[in-house]
C-alpha positions as CSV (number, residue, x, y, z in Angstrom):
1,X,0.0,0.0,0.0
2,X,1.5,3.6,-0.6
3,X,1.8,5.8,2.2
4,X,-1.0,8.4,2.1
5,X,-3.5,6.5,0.3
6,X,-7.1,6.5,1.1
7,X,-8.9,3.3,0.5
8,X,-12.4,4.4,1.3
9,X,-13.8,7.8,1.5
10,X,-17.7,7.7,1.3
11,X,-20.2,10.1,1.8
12,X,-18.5,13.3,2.5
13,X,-21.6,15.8,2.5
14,X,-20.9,19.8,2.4
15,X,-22.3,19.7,6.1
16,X,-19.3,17.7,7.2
17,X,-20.7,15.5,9.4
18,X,-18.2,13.4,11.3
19,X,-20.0,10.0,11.0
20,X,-20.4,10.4,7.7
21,X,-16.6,9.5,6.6
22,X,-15.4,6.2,6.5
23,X,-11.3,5.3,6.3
24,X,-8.4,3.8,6.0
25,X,-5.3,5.6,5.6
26,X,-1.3,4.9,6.7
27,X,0.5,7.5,8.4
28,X,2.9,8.9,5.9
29,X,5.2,12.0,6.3
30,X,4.5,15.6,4.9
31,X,7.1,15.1,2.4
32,X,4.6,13.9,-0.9
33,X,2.5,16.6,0.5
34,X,4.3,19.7,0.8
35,X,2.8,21.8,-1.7
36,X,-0.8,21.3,-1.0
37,X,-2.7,23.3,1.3
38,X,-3.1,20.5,4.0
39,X,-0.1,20.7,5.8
40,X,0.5,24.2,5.4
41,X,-3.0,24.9,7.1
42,X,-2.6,22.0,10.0
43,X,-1.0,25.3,11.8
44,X,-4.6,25.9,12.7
45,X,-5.5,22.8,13.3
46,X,-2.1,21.8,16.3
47,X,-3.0,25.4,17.7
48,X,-7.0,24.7,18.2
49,X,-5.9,21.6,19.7
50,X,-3.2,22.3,22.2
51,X,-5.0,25.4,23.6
52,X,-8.5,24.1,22.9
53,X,-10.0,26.9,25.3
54,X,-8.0,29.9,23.1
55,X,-9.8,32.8,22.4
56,X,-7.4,33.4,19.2
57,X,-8.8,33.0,15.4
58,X,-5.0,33.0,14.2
59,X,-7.1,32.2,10.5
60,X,-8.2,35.8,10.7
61,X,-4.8,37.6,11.8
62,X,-2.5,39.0,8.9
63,X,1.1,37.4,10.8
64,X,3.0,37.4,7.7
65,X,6.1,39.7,9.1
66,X,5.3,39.4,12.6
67,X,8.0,37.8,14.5
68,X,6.1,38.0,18.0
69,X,2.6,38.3,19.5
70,X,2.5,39.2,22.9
71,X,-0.5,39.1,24.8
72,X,-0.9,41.0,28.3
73,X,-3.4,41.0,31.2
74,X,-3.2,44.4,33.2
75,X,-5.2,42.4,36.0
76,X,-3.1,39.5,35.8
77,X,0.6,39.2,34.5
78,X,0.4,35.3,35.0
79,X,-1.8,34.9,32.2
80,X,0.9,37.0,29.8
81,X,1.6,34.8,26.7
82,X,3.9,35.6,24.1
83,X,3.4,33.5,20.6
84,X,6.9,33.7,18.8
85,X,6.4,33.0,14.5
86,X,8.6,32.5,11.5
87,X,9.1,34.0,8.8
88,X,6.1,32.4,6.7
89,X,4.1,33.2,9.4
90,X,3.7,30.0,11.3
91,X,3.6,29.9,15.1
92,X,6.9,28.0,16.2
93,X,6.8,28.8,20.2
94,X,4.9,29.7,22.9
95,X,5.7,31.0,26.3
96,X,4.0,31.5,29.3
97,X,5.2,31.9,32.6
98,X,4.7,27.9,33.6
99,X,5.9,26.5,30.1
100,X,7.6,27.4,26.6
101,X,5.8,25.2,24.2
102,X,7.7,24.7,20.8
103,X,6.4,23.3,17.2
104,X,8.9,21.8,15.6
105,X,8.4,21.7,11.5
106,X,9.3,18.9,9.0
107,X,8.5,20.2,5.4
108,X,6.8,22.9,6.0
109,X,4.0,21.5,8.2
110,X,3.9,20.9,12.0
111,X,5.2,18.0,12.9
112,X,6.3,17.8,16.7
113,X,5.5,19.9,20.1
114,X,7.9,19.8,23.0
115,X,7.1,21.2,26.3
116,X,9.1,21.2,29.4
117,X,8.1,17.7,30.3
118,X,9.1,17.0,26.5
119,X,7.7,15.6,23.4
120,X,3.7,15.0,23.5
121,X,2.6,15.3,20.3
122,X,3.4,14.8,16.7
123,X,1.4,15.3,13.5
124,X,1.4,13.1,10.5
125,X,-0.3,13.2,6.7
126,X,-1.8,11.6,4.4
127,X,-3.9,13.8,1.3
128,X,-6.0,15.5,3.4
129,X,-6.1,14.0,6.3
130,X,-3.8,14.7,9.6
131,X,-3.3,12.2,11.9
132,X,-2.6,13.0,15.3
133,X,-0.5,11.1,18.1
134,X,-0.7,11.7,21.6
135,X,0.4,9.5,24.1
136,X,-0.5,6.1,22.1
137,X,-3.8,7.6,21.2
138,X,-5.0,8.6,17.6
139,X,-7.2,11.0,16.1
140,X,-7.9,11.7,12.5
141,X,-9.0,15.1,11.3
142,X,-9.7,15.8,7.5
143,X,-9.5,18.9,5.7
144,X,-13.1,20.5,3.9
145,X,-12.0,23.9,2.4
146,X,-9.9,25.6,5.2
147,X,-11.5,23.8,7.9
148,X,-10.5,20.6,9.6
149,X,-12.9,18.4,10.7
150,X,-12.9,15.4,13.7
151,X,-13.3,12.2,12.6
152,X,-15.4,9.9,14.9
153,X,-16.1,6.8,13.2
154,X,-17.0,4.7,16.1
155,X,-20.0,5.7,17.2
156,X,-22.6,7.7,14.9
157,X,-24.3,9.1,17.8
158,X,-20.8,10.9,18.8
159,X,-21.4,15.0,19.0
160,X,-20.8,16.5,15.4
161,X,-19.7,20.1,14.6
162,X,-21.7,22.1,11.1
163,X,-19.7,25.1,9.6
164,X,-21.9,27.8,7.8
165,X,-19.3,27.7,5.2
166,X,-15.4,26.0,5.1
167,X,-13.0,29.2,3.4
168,X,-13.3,31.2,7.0
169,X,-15.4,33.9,5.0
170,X,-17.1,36.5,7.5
171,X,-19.4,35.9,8.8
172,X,-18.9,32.6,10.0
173,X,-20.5,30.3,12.6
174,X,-19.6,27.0,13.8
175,X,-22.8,25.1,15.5
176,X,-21.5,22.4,17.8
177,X,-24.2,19.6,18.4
178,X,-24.2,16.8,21.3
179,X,-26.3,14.7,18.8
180,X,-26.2,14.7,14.9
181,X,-29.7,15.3,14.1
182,X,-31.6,17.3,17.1
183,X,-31.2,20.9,17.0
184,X,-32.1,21.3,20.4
185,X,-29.3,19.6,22.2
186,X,-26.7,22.3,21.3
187,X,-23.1,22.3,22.8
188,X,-22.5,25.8,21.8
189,X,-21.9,27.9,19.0
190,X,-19.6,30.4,17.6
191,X,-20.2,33.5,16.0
192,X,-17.3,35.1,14.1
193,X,-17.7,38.8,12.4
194,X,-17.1,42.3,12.1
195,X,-19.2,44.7,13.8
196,X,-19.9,48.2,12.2
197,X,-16.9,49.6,13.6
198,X,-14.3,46.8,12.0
199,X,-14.1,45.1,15.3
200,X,-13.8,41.4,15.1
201,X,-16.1,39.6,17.1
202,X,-16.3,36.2,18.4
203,X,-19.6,35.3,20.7
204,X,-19.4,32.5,21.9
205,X,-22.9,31.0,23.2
206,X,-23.9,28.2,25.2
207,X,-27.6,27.8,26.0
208,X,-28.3,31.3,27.6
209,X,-24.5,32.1,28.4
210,X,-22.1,33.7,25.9
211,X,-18.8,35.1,26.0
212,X,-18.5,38.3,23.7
213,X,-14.9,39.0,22.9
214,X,-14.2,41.9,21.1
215,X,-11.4,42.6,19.2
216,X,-9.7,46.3,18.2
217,X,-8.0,45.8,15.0
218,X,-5.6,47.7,13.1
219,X,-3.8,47.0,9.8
220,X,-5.3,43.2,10.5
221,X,-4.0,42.7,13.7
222,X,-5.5,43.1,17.2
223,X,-4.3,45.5,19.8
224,X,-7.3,45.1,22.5
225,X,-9.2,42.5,23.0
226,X,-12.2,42.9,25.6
227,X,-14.3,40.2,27.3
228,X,-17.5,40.5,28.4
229,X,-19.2,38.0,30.0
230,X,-23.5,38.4,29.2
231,X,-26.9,36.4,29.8
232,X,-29.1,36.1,26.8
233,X,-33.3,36.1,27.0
234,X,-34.4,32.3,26.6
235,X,-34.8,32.8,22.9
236,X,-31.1,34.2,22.5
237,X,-31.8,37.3,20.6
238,X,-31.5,39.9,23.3
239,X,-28.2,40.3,25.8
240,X,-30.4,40.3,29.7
241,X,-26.9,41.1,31.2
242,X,-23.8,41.8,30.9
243,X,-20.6,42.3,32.8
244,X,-19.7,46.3,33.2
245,X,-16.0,45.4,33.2
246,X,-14.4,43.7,30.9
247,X,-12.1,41.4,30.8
248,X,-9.1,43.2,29.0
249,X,-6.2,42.2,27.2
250,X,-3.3,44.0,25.7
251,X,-1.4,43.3,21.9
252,X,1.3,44.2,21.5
253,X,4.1,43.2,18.5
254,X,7.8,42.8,16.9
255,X,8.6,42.7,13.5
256,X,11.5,40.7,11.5
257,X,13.6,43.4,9.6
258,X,13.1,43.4,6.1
């Protein structure tokens, strides 16, 4: 069998449904792959799932030039973050005051994370699909525009996530669902636009709660980022409440020379 090849890819509806895919792939390097958009994306993809709680849409951030990101809380220095890039614009390190995490890259996609306790993680390929190996567990994820989507082939019942649209046009929203085909069993969803001042914002909404982060941007980048936290009314279309003071974060940057 080569490495990379899919035997079986059925059923792979616009909605991207997770159950919907069925697979068998070998892990293969990102060597054959190098020039397609998979592995060069998959930047996303190791970010979302190393700081699955991040409030950071790195998709939407013009980084190209930007050599670091750094991130400060006025209320709370332990929660400063800087995020150190390359050249090309792909996050290689991040440092906290606990931890420096760093992303080590094999042909131009991520392929490696080391922390202070040392490797965790590593990233593999094959066409569109990234395989992920943590601790003797896998995970598949395949890619659907820009977008890379969970695989869970083992039970159809598992929680599936619907995308308004795959490219990461504006405005977007992602619709997490505990149950493939009832509506009302909602996770939560996220809301990504631009409010009529060019603010980027991301709610994000679960049942009656949301977080509203809003984002100051200039020349594509944010400087301020405030976070509110608000009720909504039971039919989610009015804010009941929300915090008077925000959350508030501070960006700040450095540039490579060119």
């Amino acid at each position: 069998m080569k490495i990379g090849l899919l035997l079986l890819l059925l059923l792979f509806a616009d909605r991207i449904q997770a159950q919907d895919v069925v697979y068998e792939v070998e892990i293969g390097t990102a060597g054959k792959y190098k020039k397609d958009p998979t592995p060069r994306l998959a930047m996303y993809l190791a970010f979302d799932l190393i700081f699955p709680d991040c409030y950071l849409p790195l998709q939407l951030f013009k980084l190209i030039g930007v050599k670091k990101m750094k991130i400060e809380s006025p209320a709370d220095p332990d929660r400063d973050l800087v995020i150190v890039f390359n050249r090309r614009g792909q996050w290689i390190q991040t440092v906290t005051s606990k931890d420096t995490l760093a992303v080590i890259y094999k042909d131009n996609a991520p392929y490696k994370f080391i922390s202070h306790a040392g490797s965790f993680n590593k990233f593999y390929y094959a066409g569109d699909t990234v395989i992920s190996v943590n601790k003797g567990k896998t995970q598949k994820y395949i890619r659907k525009g820009r977008i890379f989507h969970k695989l869970n082939n083992e039970d159809a019942a598992q929680a599936v996530t619907v995308y308004s649209n795959t490219n990461w046009d504006l405005p977007l929203k992602i619709h997490h669902k505990a149950y493939p085909d009832d509506d009302k069993w909602n996770v939560m969803t996220e809301d990504f636009f631009y409010d009529e001042y060019g603010n980027l914002i991301l709610d994000k909404t679960l049942h009656i709660n949301q977080t509203h982060f809003v984002f100051k941007m200039e020349n594509g980048l944010p400087v301020r980022l405030n976070i509110f936290k608000r009720v909504l009314s039971g039919d989610q279309k009015l804010v009941e409440q929300s915090d008077p003071s925000p959350d508030l974060l501070n960006f700040s940057y450095e540039y490579f020379e060119k």
